[in-house]
C-alpha positions as CSV (number, residue, x, y, z in Angstrom):
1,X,94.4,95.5,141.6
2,X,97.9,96.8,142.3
3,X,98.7,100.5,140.5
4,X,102.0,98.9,139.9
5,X,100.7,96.9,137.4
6,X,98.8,99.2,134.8
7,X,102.0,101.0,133.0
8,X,102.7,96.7,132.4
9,X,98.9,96.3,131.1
10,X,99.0,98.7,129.2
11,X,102.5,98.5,127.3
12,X,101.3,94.7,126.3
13,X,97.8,96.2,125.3
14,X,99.8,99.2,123.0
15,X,101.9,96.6,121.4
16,X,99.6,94.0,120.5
17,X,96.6,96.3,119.5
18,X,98.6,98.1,117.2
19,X,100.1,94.4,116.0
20,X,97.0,93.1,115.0
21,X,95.8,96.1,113.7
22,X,98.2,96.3,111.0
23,X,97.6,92.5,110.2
24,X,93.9,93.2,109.8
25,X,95.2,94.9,107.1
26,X,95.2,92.1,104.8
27,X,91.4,91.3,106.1
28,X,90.6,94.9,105.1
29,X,91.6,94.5,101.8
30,X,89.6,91.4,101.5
31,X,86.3,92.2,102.8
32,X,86.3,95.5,100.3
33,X,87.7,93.6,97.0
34,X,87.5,90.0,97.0
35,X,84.1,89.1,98.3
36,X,81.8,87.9,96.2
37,X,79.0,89.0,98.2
38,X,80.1,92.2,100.2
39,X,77.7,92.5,103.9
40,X,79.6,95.8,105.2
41,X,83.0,97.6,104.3
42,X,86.2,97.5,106.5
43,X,85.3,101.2,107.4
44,X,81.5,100.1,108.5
45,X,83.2,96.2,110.4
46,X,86.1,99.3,112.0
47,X,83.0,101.9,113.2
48,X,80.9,98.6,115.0
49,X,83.7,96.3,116.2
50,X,86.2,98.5,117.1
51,X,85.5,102.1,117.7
52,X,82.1,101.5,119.2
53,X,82.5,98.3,121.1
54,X,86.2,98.4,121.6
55,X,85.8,102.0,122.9
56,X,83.4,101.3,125.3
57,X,85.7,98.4,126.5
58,X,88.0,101.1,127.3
59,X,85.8,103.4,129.0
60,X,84.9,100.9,131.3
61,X,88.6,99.8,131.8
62,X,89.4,103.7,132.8
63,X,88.0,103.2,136.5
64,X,91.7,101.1,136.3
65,X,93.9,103.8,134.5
66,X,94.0,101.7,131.3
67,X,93.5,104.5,128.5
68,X,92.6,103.6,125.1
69,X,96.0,102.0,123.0
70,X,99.1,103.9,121.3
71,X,97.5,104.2,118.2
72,X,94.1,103.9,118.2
73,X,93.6,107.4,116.5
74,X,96.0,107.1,113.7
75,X,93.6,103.2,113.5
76,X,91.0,105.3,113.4
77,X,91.8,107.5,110.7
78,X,93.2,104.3,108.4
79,X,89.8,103.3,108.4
80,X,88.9,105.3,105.5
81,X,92.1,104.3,103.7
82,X,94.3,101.2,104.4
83,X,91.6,98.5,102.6
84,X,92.6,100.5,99.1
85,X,96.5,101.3,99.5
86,X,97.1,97.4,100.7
87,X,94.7,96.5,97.3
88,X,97.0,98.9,95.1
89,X,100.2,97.5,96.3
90,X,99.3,93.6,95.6
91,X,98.2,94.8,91.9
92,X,101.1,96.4,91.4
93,X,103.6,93.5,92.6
94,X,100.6,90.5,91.9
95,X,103.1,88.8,90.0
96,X,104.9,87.9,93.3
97,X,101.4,87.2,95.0
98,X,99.9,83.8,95.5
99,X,96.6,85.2,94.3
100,X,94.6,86.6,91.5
101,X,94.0,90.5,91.1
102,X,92.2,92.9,89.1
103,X,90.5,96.1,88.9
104,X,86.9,96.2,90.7
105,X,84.2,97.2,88.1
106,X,82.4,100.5,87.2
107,X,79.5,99.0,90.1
108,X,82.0,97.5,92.6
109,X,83.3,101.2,92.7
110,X,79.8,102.7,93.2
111,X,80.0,100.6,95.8
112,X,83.0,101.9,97.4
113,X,82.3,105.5,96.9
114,X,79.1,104.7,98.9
115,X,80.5,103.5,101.7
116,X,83.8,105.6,101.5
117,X,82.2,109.0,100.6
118,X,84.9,111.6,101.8
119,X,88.4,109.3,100.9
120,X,87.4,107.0,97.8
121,X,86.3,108.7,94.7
122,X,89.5,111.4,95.7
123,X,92.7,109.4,96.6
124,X,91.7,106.0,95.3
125,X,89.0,105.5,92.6
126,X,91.2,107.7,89.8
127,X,94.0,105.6,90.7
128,X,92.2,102.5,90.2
129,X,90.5,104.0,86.5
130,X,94.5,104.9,85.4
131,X,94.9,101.3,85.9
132,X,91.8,100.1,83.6
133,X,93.0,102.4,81.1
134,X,96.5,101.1,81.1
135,X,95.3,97.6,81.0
136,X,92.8,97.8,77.9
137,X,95.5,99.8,76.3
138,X,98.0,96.7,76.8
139,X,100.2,98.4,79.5
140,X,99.2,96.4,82.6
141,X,102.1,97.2,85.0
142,X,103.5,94.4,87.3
143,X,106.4,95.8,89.1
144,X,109.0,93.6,88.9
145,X,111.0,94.5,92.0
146,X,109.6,93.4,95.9
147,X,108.4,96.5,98.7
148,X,109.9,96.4,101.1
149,X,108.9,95.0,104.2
150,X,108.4,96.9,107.9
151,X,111.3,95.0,110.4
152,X,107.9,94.8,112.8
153,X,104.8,94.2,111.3
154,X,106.5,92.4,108.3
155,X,103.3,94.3,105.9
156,X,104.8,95.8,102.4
157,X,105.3,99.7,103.4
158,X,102.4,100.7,102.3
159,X,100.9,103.3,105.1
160,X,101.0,106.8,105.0
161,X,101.3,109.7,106.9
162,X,98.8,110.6,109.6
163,X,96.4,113.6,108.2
164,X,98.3,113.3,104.6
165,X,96.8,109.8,103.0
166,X,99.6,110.7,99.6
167,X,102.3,110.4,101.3
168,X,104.3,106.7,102.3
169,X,105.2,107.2,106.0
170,X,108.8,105.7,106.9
171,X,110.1,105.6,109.7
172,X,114.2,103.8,110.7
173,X,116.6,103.0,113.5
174,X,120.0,101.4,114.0
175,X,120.5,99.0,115.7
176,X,124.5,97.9,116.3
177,X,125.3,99.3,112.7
178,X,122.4,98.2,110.6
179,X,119.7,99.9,109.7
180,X,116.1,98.8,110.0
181,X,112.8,100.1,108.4
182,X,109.5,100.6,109.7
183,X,106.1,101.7,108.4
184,X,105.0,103.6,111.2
185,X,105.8,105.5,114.6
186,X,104.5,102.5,116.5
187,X,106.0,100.0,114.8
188,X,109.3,101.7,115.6
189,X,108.7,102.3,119.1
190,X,107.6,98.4,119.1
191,X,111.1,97.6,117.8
192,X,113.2,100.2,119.8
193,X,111.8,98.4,123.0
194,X,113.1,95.5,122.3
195,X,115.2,95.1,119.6
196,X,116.7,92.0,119.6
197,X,113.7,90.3,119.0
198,X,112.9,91.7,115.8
199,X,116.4,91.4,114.3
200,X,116.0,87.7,114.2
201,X,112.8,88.5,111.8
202,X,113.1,86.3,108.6
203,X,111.6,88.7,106.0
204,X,111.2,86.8,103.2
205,X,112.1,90.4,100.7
206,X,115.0,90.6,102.8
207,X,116.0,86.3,101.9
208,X,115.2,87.1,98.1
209,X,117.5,89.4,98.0
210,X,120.0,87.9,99.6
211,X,119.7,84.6,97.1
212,X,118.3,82.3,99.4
213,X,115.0,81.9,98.0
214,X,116.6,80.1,95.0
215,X,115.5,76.0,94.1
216,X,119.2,74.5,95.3
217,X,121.6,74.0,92.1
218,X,120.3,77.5,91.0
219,X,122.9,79.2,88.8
220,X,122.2,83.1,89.5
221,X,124.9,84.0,86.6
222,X,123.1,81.7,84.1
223,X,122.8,83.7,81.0
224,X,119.6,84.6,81.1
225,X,118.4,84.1,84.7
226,X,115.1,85.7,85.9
227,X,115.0,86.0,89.6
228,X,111.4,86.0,90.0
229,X,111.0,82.7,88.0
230,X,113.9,81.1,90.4
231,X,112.2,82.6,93.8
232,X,108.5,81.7,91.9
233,X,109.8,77.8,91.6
234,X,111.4,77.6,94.8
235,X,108.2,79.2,97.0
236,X,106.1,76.2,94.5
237,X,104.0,78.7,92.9
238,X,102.7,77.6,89.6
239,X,103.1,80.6,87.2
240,X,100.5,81.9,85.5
241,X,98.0,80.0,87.6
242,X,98.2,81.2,90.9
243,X,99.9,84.5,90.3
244,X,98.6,87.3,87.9
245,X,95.3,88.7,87.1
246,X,92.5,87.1,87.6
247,X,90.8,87.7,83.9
248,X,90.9,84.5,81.9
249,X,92.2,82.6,85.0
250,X,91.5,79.1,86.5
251,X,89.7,80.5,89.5
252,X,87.5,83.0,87.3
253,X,86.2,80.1,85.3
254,X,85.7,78.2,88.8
255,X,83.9,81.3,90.3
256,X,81.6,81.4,86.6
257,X,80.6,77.6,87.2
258,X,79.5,78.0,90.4
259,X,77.4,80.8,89.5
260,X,76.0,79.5,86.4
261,X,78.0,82.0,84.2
262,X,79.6,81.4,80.9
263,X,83.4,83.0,80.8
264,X,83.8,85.3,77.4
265,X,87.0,87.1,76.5
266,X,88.2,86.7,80.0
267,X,84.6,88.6,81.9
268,X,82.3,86.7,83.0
269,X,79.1,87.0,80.9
């Protein structure tokens, strides 16, 4: 093994751990909310797959002078957290999504404050209450507007702070007069490496708002216009549908034949 090579190894392992960490992201928030049959949380599938077999994949690799990746503690520490901020931030802009949402019941939350005993019932199970209240008061909240997007990782900014899980980390740099965003230190350092790769990113937030996410013939000053209907239509989502919560939907119907359930006032009974 040439020396020479390890600051190279290593770089490529820093980048693309901490690439596919934040893309696991989306898996986290699917094995904690939209299972039908939950085996293990993201925390427990984080604790076996990564910390205890991926760490002794680095001890072994330290007789080379490969240390464990940029990263891996603030991944560590997410563990406990980024399964119910990425979950938050789709109910909150679900009209947008091309799935179904809603709030986990009174048992799926004893559920999570099992398995997430010193993070769940104090940052995210109130949060997640406030939004049952609102709902069956007839305020459910769609934000109408799009998150923005990290230059890098393309995820909605939704991360926060290492040791403070209340506060949005953000991060920027400019590159030849524009400014770029970025959800975290490593995503940053990802992009100040090489920079012109990530300019060319075609962040679909970014497109909307630049009107060219519109069905062509679109008339933007159309008395009248929504934006959200036009970008809806021209990404072929069927409104209503595929979007929204999943109460009283087509899928929860589906999911109620399959199990042999009836479908009343929108729960399935």
């Amino acid at each position: 093994q040439d020396p020479g090579n390890v600051p190279i190894v290593q770089k490529w392992i820093d980048k693309w751990f901490w690439r596919g960490y934040r893309l696991l992201t989306l898996v986290a928030m699917m094995q904690d909310y939209m299972l039908p049959k939950r085996v293990m949380s993201w925390k427990e599938a984080w604790e076996m797959y990564a910390e205890a077999n991926g760490g002794a994949l680095f001890k072994d690799l330290a007789r080379y002078g490969i240390r464990e990746p940029a990263g891996w503690k603030q991944a560590c520490e997410g563990k406990d957290h980024i399964s119910h901020q990425a979950w938050n931030t789709f109910y909150n802009y679900n009209a947008a999504a091309p799935f179904h949402t809603w709030v986990p019941s009174d048992e799926e939350m004893d559920w999570l404050s099992q398995k997430y005993p010193e993070s769940f019932d104090k940052y995210h199970r109130p949060r997640l209450e406030y939004f049952r209240e609102q709902q069956q008061a007839g305020n459910r909240f769609y934000n109408k507007t799009l998150p923005m997007l990290c230059t890098t990782c393309q995820i909605p900014m939704l991360f926060t702070e290492e040791g403070d899980p209340t506060k949005i980390c953000y991060r920027e740099s400019d590159y030849f007069g524009n400014k770029y965003h970025f959800c975290s230190d490593h995503c940053k350092h990802i992009f100040d490496d090489e920079p012109e790769k990530y300019v060319q990113s075609w962040l679909p937030v970014h497109q909307i708002y630049q009107g060219h996410c519109f069905p062509e013939g679109t008339d933007p000053t159309a008395e009248g216009f929504d934006p959200l209907l036009a970008v809806l239509k021209y990404y072929e989502m069927d409104v209503g549908r595929d979007n929204f919560d999943f109460e009283g939907s087509e899928d929860q119907k589906n999911f109620a034949a399959w199990k042999g359930e009836s479908v009343e006032k929108g729960e399935a009974k």
